[in-house]
C-alpha positions in Angstrom: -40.8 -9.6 11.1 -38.1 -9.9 13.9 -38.0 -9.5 17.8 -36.4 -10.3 20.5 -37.7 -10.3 24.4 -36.6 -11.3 27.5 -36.7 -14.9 28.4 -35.3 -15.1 32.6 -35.9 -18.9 33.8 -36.0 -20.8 30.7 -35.0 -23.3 28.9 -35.6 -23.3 25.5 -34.5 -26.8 24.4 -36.0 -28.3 27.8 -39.5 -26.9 27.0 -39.3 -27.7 23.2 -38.0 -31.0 23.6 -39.6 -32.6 26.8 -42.2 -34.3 24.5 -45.4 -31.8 25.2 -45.7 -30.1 21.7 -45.4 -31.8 18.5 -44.4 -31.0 14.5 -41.4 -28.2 14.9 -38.7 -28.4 13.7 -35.2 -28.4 14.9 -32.0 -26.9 13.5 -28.6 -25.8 15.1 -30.5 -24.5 18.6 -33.0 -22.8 15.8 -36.9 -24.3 16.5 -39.2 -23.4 13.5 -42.7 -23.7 13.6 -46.8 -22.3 14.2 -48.3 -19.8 16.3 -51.9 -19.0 15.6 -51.4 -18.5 12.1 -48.1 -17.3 12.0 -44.9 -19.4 11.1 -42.1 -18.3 13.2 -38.3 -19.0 14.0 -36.8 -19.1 17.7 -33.4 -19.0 19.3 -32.9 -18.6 22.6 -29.6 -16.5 23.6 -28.7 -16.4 26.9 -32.0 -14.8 28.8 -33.5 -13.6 25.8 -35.4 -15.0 23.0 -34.9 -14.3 19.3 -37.8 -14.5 16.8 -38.5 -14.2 13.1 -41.6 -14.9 11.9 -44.0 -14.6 8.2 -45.8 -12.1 8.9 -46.9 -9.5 12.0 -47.0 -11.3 15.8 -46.6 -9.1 18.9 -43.6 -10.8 21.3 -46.1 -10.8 24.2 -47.9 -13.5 22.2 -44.4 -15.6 21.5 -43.6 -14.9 24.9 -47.1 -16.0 26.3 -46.9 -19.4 24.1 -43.6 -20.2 25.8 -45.5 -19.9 29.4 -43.2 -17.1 30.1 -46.0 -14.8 32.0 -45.7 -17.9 34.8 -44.4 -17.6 38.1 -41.7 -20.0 37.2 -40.0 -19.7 40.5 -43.1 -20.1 42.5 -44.4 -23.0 40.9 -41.5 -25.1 41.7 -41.2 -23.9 45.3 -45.2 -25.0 45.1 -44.7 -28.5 43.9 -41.2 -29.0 45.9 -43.4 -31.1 48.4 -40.5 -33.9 49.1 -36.9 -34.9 48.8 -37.5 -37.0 45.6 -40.0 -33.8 43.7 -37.0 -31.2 44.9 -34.1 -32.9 43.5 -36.0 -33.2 40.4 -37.0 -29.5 40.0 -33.4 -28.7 41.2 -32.3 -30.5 37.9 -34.4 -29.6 35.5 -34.9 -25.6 35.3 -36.1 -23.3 33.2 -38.6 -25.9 31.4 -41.8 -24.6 31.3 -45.4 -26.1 29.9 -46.4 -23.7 26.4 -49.4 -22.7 26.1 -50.5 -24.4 22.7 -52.8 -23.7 19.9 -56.1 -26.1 20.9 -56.8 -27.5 17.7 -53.1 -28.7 16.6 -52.4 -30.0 20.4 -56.0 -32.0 20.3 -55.1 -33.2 16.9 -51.2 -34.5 18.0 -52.7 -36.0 21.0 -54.9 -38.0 19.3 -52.1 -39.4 16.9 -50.1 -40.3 20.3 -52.1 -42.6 21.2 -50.1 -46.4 21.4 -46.9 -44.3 20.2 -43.1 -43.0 20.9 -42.7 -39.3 20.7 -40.3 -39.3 17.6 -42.8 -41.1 15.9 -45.7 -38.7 16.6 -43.5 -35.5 15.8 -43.2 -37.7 12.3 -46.8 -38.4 11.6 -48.1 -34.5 12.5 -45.5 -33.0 10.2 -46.6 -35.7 7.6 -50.2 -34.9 7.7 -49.2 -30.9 7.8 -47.0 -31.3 5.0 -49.6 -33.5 2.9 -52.8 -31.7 3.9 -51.8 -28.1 5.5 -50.6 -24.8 4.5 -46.9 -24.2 3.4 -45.4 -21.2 5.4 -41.3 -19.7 4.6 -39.9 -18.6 7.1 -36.2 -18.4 8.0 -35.3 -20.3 5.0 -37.4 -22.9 5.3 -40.4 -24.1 4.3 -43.1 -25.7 7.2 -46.4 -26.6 6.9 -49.2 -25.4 9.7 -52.1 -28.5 10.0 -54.9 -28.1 8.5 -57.7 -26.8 10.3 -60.7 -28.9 11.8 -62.9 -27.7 7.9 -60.3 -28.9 6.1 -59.2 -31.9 8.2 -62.5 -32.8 8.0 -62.9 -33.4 4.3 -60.1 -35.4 3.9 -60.2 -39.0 3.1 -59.3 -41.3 6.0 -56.9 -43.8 4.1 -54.6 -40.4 2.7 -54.3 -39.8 6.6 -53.6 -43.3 7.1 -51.3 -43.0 4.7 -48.9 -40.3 6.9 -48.3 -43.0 9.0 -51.6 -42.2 11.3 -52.9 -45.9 11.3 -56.0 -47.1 13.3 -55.5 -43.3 14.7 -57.0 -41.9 11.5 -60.5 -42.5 11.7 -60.5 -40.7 15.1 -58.4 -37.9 13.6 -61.2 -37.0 11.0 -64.2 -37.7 12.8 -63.0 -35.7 15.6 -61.8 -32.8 12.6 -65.8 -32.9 11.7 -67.2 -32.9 15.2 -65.3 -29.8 15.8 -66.0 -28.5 12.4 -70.0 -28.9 12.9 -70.1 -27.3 16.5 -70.8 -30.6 17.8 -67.9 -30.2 20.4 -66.7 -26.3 21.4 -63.3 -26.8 21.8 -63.1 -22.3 23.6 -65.9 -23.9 25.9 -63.1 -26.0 27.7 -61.3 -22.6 29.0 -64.1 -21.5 30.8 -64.9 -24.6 32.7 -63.1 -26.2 35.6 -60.5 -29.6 34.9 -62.9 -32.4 35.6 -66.0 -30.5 32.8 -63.0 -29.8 30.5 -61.6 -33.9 30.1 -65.7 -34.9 29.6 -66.3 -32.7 27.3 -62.8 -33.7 25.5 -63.8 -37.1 25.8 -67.2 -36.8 23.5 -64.5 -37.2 20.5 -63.5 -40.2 19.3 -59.9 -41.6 20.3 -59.6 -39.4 23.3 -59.6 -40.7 27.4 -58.5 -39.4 30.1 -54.9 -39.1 29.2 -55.2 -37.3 26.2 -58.3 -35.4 27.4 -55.5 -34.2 30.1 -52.9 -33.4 28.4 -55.1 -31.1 26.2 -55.9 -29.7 29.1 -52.8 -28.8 30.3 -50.9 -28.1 27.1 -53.4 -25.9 25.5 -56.0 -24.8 28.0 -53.0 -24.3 30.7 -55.0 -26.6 33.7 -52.3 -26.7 35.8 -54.2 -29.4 38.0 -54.4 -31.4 35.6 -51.9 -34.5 35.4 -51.7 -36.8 33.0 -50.8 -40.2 33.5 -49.0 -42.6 31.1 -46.4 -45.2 31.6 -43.7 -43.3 32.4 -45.8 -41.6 35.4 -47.4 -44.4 36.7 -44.2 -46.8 37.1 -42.5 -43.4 38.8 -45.7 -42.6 40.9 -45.6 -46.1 41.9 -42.1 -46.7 42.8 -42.1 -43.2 44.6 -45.3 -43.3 46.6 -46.8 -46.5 46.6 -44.0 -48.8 47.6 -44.0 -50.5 43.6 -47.5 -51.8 43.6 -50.0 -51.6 41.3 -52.1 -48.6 40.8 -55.0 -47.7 38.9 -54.3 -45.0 36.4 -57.6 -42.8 37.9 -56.5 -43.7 41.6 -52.5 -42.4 40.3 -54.4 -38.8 38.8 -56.2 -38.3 42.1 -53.2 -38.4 44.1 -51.1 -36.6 41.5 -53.9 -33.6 41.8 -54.1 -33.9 45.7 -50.6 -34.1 46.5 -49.4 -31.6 44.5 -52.0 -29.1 44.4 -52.8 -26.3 41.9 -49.6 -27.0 39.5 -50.0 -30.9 39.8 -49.5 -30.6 35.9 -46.3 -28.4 36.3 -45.0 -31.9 38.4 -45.8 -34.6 35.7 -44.2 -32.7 33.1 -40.8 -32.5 35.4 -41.1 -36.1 36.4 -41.9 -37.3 32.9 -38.7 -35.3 31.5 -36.8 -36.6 33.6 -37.7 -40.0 33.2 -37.6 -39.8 29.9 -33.9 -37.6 30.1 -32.3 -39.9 32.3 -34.1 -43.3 32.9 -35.8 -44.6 35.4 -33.0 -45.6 37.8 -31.2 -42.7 37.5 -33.0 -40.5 40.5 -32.6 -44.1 42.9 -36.2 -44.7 41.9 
C-alpha cells in the first residue's frame, strides 16, 4: 500500500531522531518501521509525507502518529515563555512529539534505563529481531516486538542476551503484569498525568522518568516533563542559578512554568542539548 499526505511544520528527521522513539530504522532520508501492526516506510518530501506500508493503514493514522493533528504553531508560541525557551523553539522547528504505540514505548523505556540512546535503539531492534515478528516492507525486512503474551514467556537470560542486562528481569515481569491484567496499560489515557506515572510505576524498572516519558510519548500528556540529565543540568543552569535541584522539585517547575505543553518544552530543550551541547545556547 502507498500514500502520501500533507506534512506543513515538520521535520521528519528532527522528530525521528531527537531520541523519543526507539527500534526504526534509517536509510538515505528513508525511516522504516511499526505502526499498530503495520510495518511501514516514510520519506518526507518537502511538506508532504510519503508512505509505503505491508498491508492496509489509512494516512490519517501515519499522520496522527507523527503528531501532525497538533497545533504546532501554537504550542511553541505557548511554551515561548523567555528569551532562552524562544531562541530554542526558533531553532528547532518542525519537530514534533509522535504519538507512539503504548506497549513498544513502555517496553523501550524500560531498556533506557542507565543508557545512551544508540545503545537502546540497539537492544529494542535486538529483542524484536530475536523474539518479534518479521515484516517486508520496502525491501527490507524489520521486526515488530513482541507483544506483552509473548514477551512474557520468554526466558530472561535470551533477553539478557540482546544486550538488555539487569534491564531484563524488569522487561519480562513487566511483559506478564501487562499480560495478566494486572496493570491496564488503555486505563492511563483516561486519567489525569499524576494517576497515569502511579499507575506506570506498579511495574517493575519504571520511576518517574520513564513513567513520564510514557506518558508523553505514547499517551500524548503534554504536561508531562521528564527529567533526566540532560534537563536537569539545563533547568539548572537556566533557572536556578547552577545549583542543585531535586529531580521532583525540577518536574514541578517544568509543569508550572510552562503550562499545558511543559512536555512539548523538554523535548525542545533536550534536542538541543543533545544537537548542540551544552554551551552552545550560552548556557
Amino acid at each position: 500500500m502507498k500514500g502520501v499526505f500533507p506534512a506543513p511544520a515538520f521535520d521528519i528527521e528532527a522528530s525521528m531522531d531527537c531520541g523519543q522513539i526507539f527500534g526504526w530504522h534509517k536509510e538515505r532520508g528513508t525511516y522504516s518501521g511499526i505502526i499498530g501492526s503495520a510495518a511501514v516506510t516514510l520519506r518526507q518530501s518537502g511538506g508532504r509525507v510519503h508512505f509505503v506500508s505491508d498491508r492496509e493503514i489509512s494516512a490519517d493514522r501515519i499522520s496522527s502518529f507523527l503528531g501532525l493533528d497538533e497545533d504546532l504553531e501554537a504550542i511553541r508560541l505557548e511554551i515561548a515563555k523567555d528569551a532562552f525557551m524562544r531562541r530554542i523553539a526558533g531553532s528547532v522547528k518542525g519537530l514534533r512529539i509522535l504519538k507512539q504505540d503504548a506497549w513498544p514505548c513502555l517496553c523501550s523505556y524500560i531498556l533506557s534505563a542507565n543508557n545512551r540512546v544508540d545503545r537502546i535503539d540497539k537492544i529494542v531492534k535486538g529483542i524484536a529481531s530475536r523474539f518479534g515478528k518479521p515484516h517486508s516492507v520496502g525491501g527490507r525486512t524489520i521486526y515488530s516486538l513482541p507483544e506483552p503474551e509473548d514477551l512474557a514467556g520468554c526466558d530472561e537470560s535470551g533477553v539478557r542476551s540482546c544486550g538488555a542486562g539487569f534491564r531484563a528481569p524488569y522487561l519480562v515481569r513487566a511483559a506478564r503484569m501487562v499480560a495478566l491484567g494486572e496493570v491496564d496499560l488503555e486505563a492511563v489515557r483516561s486519567v489525569d498525568e499524576p494517576e497515569g506515572r502511579e499507575v506506570l510505576k506498579r511495574l517493575p524498572g519504571v520511576g518517574d522518568k520513564i513513567a513520564d516519558c510514557v506518558q508523553l510519548f505514547a499517551f500524548s500528556k503534554y504536561r508531562a516533563f521528564p527529567v533526566d540529565v540532560w534537563i536537569k543540568r539545563v533547568i539548572e543552569r537556566v533557572y536556578f542559578h547552577s545549583c542543585d535541584v531535586r529531580h521532583d522539585e525540577i518536574r514541578r517547575f517544568g509543569q508550572a512554568y510552562y503550562g499545558q505543553y511543559a512536555g512539548y518544552a523538554q523535548e525542545y530543550i533536550y534536542y538541543y542539548a543533545r544537537t548542540f551541547g551544552l554551551k552552545a545556547g550560552g548556557w
